[in-house]
Every structure is written in structure tokens, then in C-alpha cells.
DRENTOR-427979 format. One record per residue: residue number from 1; residue in three letters; x, y, z of N, C-alpha, C, CB in turn. Coordinates in steps of 0.05 Angstrom, whole numbers, always signed. Glycine has a CB too. Example, Ala and Ser with C-alpha at 12.3 -4.5 7.8 and 13.67 -1.06 7.14 Angstrom:
DRENTOR-427979
+-----+------+--------+--------+--------+--------+--------+--------+--------+--------+--------+--------+--------+--------+
!  nr ! rest !   n_c1 !   n_c2 !   n_c3 !  ca_c1 !  ca_c2 !  ca_c3 !   c_c1 !   c_c2 !   c_c3 !  cb_c1 !  cb_c2 !  cb_c3 !
+-----+------+--------+--------+--------+--------+--------+--------+--------+--------+--------+--------+--------+--------+
!   1 !  Ala !   +264 !   -114 !   +156 !   +246 !    -90 !   +156 !   +264 !    -66 !   +156 !   +226 !    -89 !   +181 !
!   2 !  Ser !   +257 !    -45 !   +142 !   +273 !    -21 !   +143 !   +258 !     +1 !   +157 !   +282 !    -12 !   +114 !
+-----+------+--------+--------+--------+--------+--------+--------+--------+--------+--------+--------+--------+--------+
end
This chain:
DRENTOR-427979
+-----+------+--------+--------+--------+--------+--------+--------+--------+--------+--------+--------+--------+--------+
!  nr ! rest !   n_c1 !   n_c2 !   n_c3 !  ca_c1 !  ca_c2 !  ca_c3 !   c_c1 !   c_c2 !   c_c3 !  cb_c1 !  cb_c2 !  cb_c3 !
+-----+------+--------+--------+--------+--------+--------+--------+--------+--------+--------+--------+--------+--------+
!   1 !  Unk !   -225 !    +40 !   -223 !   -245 !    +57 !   -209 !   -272 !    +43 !   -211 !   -247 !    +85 !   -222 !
!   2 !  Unk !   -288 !    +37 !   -189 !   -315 !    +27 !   -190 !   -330 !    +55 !   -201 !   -326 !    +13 !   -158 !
!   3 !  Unk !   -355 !    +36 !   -217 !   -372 !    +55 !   -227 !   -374 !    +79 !   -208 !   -398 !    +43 !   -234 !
!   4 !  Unk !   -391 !   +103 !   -215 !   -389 !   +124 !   -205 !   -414 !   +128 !   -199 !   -377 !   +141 !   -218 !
!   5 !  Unk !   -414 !   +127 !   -169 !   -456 !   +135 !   -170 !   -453 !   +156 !   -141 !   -488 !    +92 !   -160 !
!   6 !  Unk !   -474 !   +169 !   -133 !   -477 !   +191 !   -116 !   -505 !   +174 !    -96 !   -484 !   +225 !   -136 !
!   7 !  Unk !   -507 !   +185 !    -75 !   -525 !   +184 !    -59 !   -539 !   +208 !    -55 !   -517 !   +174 !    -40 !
!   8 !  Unk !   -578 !   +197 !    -58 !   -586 !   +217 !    -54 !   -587 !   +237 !    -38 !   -597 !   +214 !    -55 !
!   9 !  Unk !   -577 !   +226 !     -4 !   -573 !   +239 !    +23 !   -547 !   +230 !    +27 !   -592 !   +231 !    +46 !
!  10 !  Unk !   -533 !   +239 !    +48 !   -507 !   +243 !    +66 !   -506 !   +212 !    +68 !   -509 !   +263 !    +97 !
!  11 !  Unk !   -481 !   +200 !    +68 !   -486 !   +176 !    +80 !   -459 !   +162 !    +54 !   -527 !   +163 !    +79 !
!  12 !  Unk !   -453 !   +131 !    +71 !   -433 !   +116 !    +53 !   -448 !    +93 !    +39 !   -408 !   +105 !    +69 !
!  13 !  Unk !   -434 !    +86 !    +18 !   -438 !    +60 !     -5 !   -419 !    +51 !     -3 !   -444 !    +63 !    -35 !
!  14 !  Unk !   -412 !    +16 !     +6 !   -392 !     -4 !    -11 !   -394 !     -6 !    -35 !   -393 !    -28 !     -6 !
!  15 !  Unk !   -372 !     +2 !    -51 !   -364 !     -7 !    -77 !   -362 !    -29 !    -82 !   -345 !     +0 !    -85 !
!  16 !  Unk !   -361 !    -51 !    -89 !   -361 !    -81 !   -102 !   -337 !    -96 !    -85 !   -353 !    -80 !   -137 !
!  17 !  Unk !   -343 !    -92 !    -54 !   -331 !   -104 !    -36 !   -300 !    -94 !    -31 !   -334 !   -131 !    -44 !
!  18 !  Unk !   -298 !    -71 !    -49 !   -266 !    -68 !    -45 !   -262 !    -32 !    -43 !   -247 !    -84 !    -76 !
!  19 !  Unk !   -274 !    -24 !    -31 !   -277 !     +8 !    -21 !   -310 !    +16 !    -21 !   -259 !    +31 !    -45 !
!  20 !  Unk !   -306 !    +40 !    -15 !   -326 !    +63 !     -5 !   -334 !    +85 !    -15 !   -320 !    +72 !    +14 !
!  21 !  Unk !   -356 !   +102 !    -23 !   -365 !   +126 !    -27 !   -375 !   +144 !     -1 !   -385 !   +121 !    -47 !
!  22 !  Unk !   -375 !   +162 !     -1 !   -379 !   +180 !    +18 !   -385 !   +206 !     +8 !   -358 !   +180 !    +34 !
!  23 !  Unk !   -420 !   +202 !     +7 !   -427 !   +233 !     -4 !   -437 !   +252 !    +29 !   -461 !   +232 !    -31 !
!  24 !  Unk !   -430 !   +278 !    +18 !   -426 !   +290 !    +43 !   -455 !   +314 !    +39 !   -389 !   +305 !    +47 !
!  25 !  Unk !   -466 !   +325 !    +58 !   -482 !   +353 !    +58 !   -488 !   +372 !    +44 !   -475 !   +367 !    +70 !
!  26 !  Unk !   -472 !   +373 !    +23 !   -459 !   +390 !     +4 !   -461 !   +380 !    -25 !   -430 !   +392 !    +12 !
!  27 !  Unk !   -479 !   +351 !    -32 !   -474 !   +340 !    -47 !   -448 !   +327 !    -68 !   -486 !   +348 !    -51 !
!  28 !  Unk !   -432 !   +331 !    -52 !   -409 !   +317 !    -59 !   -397 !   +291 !    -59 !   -396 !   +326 !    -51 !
!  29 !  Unk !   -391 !   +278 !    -71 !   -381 !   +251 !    -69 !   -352 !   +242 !    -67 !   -390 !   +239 !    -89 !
!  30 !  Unk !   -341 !   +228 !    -45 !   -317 !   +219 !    -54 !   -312 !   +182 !    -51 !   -295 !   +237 !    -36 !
!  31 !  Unk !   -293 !   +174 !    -70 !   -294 !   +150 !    -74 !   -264 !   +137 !    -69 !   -307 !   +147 !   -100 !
!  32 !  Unk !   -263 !   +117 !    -40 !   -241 !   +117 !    -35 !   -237 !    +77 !    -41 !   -236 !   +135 !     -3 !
!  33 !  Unk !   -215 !    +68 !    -57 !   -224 !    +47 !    -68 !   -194 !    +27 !    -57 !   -232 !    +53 !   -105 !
!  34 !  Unk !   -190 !     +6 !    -49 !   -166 !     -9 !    -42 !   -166 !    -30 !    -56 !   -163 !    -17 !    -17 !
!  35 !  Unk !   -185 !    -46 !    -75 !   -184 !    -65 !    -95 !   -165 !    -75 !   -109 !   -194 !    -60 !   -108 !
!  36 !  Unk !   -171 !   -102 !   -118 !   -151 !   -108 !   -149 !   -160 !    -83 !   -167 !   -161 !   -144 !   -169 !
!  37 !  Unk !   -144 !    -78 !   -179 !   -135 !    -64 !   -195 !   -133 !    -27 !   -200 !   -148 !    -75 !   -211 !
!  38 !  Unk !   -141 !    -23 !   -169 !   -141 !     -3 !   -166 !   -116 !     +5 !   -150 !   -164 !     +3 !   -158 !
!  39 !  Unk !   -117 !    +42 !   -168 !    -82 !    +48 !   -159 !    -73 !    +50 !   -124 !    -73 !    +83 !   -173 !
!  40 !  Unk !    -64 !    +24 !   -105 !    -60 !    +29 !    -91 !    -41 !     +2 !    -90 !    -78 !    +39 !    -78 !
!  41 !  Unk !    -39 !     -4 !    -57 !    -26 !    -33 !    -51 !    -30 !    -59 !    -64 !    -32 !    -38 !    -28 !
!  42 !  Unk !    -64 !    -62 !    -69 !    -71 !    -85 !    -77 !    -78 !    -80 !   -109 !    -94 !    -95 !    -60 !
!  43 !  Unk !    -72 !    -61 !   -123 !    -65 !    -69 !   -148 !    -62 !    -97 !   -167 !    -48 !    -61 !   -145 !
!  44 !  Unk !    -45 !   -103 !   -160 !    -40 !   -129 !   -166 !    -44 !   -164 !   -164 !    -26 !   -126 !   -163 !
!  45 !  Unk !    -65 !   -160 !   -138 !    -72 !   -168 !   -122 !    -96 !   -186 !   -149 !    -77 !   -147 !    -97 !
!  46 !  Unk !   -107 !   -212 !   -146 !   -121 !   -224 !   -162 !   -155 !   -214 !   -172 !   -117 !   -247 !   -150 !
!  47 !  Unk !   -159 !   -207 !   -191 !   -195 !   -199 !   -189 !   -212 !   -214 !   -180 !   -211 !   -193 !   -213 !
!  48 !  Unk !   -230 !   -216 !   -160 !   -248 !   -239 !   -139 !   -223 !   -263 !   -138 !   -285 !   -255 !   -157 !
!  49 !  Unk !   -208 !   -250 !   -122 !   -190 !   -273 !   -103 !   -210 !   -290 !    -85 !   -167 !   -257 !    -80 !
!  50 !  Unk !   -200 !   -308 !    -71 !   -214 !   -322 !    -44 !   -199 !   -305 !    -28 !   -209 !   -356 !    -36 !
!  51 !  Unk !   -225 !   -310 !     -6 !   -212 !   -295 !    +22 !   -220 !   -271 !    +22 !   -181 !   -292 !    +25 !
!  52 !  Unk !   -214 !   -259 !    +48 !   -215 !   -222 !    +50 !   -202 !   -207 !    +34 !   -205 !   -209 !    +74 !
!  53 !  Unk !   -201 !   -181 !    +33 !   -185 !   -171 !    +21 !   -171 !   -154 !    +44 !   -195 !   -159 !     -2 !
!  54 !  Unk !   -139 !   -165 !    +26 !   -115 !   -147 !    +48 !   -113 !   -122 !    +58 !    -92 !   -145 !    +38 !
!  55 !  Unk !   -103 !   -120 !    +83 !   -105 !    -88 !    +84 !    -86 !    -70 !    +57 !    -89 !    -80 !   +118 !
!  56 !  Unk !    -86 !    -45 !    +55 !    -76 !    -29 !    +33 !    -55 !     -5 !    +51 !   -106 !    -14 !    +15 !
!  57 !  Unk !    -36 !     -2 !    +52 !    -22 !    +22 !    +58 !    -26 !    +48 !    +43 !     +3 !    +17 !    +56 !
!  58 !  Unk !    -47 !    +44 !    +19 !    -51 !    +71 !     +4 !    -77 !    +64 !    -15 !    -21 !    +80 !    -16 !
!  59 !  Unk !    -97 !    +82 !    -22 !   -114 !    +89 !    -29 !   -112 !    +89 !    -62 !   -117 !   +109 !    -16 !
!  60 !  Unk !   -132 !    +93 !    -79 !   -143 !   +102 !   -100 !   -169 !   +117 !    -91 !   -146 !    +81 !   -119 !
!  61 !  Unk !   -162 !   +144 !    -95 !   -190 !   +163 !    -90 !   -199 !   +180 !   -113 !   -186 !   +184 !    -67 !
!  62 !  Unk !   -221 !   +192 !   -116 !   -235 !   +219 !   -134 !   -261 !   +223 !   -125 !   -238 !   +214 !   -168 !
!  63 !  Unk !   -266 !   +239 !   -136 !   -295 !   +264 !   -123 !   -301 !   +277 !   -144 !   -287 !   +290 !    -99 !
!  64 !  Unk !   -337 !   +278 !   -137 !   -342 !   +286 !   -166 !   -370 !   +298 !   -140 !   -345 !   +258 !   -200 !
!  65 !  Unk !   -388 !   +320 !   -152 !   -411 !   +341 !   -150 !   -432 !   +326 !   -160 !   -408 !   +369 !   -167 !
!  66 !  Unk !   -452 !   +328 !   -137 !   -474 !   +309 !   -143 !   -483 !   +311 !   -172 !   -497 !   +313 !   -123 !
!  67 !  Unk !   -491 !   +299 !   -187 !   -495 !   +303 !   -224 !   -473 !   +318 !   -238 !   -524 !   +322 !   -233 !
!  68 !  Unk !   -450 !   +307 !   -227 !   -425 !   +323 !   -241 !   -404 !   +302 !   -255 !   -408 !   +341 !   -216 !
!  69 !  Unk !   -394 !   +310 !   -264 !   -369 !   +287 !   -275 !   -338 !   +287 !   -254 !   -357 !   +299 !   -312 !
!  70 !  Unk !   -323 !   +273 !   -249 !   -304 !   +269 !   -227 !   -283 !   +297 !   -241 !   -290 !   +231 !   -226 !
!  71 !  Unk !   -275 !   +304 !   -217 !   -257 !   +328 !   -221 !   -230 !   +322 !   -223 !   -261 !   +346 !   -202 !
!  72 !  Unk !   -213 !   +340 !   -229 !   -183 !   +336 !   -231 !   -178 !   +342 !   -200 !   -165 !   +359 !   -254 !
!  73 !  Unk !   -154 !   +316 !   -199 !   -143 !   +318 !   -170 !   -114 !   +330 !   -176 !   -143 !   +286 !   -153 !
!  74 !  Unk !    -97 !   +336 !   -158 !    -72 !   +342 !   -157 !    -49 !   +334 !   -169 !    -69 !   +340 !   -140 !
!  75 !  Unk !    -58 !   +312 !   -182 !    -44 !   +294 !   -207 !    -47 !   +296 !   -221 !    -43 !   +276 !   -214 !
!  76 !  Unk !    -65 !   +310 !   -240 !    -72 !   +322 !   -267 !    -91 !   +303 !   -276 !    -47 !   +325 !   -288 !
!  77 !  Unk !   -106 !   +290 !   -256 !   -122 !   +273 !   -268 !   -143 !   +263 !   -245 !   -104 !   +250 !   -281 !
!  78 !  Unk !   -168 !   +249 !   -261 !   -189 !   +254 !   -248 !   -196 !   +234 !   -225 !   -207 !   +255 !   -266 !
!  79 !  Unk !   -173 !   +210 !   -225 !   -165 !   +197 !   -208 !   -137 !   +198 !   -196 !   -171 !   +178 !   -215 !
!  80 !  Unk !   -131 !   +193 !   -169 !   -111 !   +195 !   -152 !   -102 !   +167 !   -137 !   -119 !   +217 !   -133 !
!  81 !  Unk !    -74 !   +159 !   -137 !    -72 !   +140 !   -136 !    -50 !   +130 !   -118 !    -73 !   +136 !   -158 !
!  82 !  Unk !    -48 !   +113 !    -98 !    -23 !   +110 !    -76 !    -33 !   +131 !    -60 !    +12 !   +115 !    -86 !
!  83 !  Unk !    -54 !   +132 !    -50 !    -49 !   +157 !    -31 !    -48 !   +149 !     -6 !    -69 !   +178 !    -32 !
!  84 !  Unk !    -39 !   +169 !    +10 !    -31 !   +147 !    +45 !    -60 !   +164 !    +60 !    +16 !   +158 !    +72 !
!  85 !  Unk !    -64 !   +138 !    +83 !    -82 !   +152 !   +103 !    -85 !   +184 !   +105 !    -73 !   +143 !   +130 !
!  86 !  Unk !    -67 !   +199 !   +108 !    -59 !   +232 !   +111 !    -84 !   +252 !    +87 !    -15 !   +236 !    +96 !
!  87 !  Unk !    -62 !   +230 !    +73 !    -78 !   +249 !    +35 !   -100 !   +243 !    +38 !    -70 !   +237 !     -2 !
!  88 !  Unk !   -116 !   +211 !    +42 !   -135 !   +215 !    +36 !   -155 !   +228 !    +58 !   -140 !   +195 !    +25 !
!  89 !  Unk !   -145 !   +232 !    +82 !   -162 !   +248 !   +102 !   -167 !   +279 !    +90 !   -146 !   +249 !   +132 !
!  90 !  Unk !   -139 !   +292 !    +77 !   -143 !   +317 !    +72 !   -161 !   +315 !    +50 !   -119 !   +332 !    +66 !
!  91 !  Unk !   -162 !   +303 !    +23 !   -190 !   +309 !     +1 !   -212 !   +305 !    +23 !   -194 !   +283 !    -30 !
!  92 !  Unk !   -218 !   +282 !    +43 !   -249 !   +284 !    +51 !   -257 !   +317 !    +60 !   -255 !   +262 !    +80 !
!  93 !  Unk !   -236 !   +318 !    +76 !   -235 !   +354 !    +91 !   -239 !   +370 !    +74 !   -207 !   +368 !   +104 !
!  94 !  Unk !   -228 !   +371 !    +49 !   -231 !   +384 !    +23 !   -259 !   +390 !    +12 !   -220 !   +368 !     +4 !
!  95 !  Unk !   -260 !   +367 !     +2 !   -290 !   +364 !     -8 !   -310 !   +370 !     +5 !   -296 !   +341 !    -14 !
!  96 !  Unk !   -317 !   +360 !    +37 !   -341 !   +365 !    +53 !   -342 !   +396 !    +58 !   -339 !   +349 !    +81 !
!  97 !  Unk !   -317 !   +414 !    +56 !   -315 !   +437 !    +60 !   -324 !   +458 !    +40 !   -292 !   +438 !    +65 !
!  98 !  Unk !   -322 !   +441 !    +16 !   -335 !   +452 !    -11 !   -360 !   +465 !    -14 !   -339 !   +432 !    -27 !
!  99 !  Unk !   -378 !   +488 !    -27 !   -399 !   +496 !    -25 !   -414 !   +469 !    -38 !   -400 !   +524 !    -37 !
! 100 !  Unk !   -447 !   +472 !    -38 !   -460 !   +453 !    -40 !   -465 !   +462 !    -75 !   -486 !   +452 !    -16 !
! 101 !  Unk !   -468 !   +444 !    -88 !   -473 !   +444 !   -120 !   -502 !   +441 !   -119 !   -458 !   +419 !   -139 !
! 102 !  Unk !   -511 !   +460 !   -142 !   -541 !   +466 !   -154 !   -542 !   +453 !   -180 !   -548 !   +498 !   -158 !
! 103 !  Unk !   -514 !   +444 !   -204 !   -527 !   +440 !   -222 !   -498 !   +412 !   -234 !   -538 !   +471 !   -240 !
! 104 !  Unk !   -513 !   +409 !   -252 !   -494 !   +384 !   -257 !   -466 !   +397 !   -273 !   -513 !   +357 !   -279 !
! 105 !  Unk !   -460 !   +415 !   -285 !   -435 !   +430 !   -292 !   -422 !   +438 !   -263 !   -442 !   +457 !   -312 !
! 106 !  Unk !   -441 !   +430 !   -246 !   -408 !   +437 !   -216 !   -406 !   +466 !   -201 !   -367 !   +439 !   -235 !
! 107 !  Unk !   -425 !   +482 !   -223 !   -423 !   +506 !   -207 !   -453 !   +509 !   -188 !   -419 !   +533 !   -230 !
! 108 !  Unk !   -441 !   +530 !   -161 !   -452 !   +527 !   -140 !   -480 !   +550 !   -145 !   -429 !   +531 !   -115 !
+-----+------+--------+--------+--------+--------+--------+--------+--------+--------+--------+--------+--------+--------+
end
């Protein structure tokens, strides 16, 4: 998982060349990551290889409340891992749909 940071306004961040953040209206953040060593296709894949990095058939994602700590996903855990295009469209829908957070414990 790349470090965890939020944006002050709506808008996306590259992660360390190998995924994306996406904080939404609502102060929410989600972090969708295809890297070496993150749980998806390229897993295994070399840390700062040469070259681009390969496409991924599946994701490593989590979401966390602006000044919040990352939440449990559907896996019992605060990261989610192999997820396909589908899944990870439904958490963005999820999350952006979420009420907007007032305090860093998460509640609205």
C-alpha cells in the first residue's frame, strides 16, 4: 500500500508511479494501486523495474475519511486485494456516495 495521504479538494494523486488516489466531495479518499508488490497482477512484478508498468487485470484498493484511518473493506481488512475493474468501480460508487466527514474518528 503507498503511503496514505488525502487531498485538500476533490481531485486525483499518483502514487509512486504505480496507482492513484481519488478524494471525492465528501472528503473521502480512495486508493487504487497496480504496483510491485501490491495485491493485484503485478505483485510480483520487480520493485523499480525498467520500462512501464504492465497493465493489471485486478486492483489493490482502500478508503479512508479525510483525517481518518483506512476502513475495513469486505475482506476483513483494511486493504482489498485482486479486485477486478467491476469491484473496484462499485467501492468508488460507494464511497463518493458516503456522507461527508466532520471529524477525524469518521463520524459525520
Amino acid at each position: 500500500m503507498s503511503r496514505k495521504m488525502s487531498l485538500k479538494e476533490p481531485g486525483f494523486a499518483i502514487t509512486d508511479g504505480k496507482g492513484f488516489h481519488i478524494t471525492f466531495a465528501n472528503g473521502w479518499t480512495v486508493s487504487v494501486q497496480i504496483g510491485a508488490g501490491n495485491y493485484c497482477g503485478n505483485y510480483d512484478r520487480p520493485y523499480r523495474a525498467e520500462g512501464p508498468l504492465p497493465p493489471s487485470m485486478t486492483a489493490e484498493v482502500a478508503a479512508w475519511p479525510n483525517g481518518g484511518e483506512m476502513i475495513t473493506l469486505n475482506d476483513g481488512d483494511s486493504v482489498a486485494g485482486y479486485q477486478s475493474p467491476a469491484e473496484v468501480l462499485a467501492l468508488l460508487v460507494d464511497i463518493a456516495a458516503r456522507s461527508a466527514i466532520t471529524s477525524a474518528t469518521g463520524e459525520a
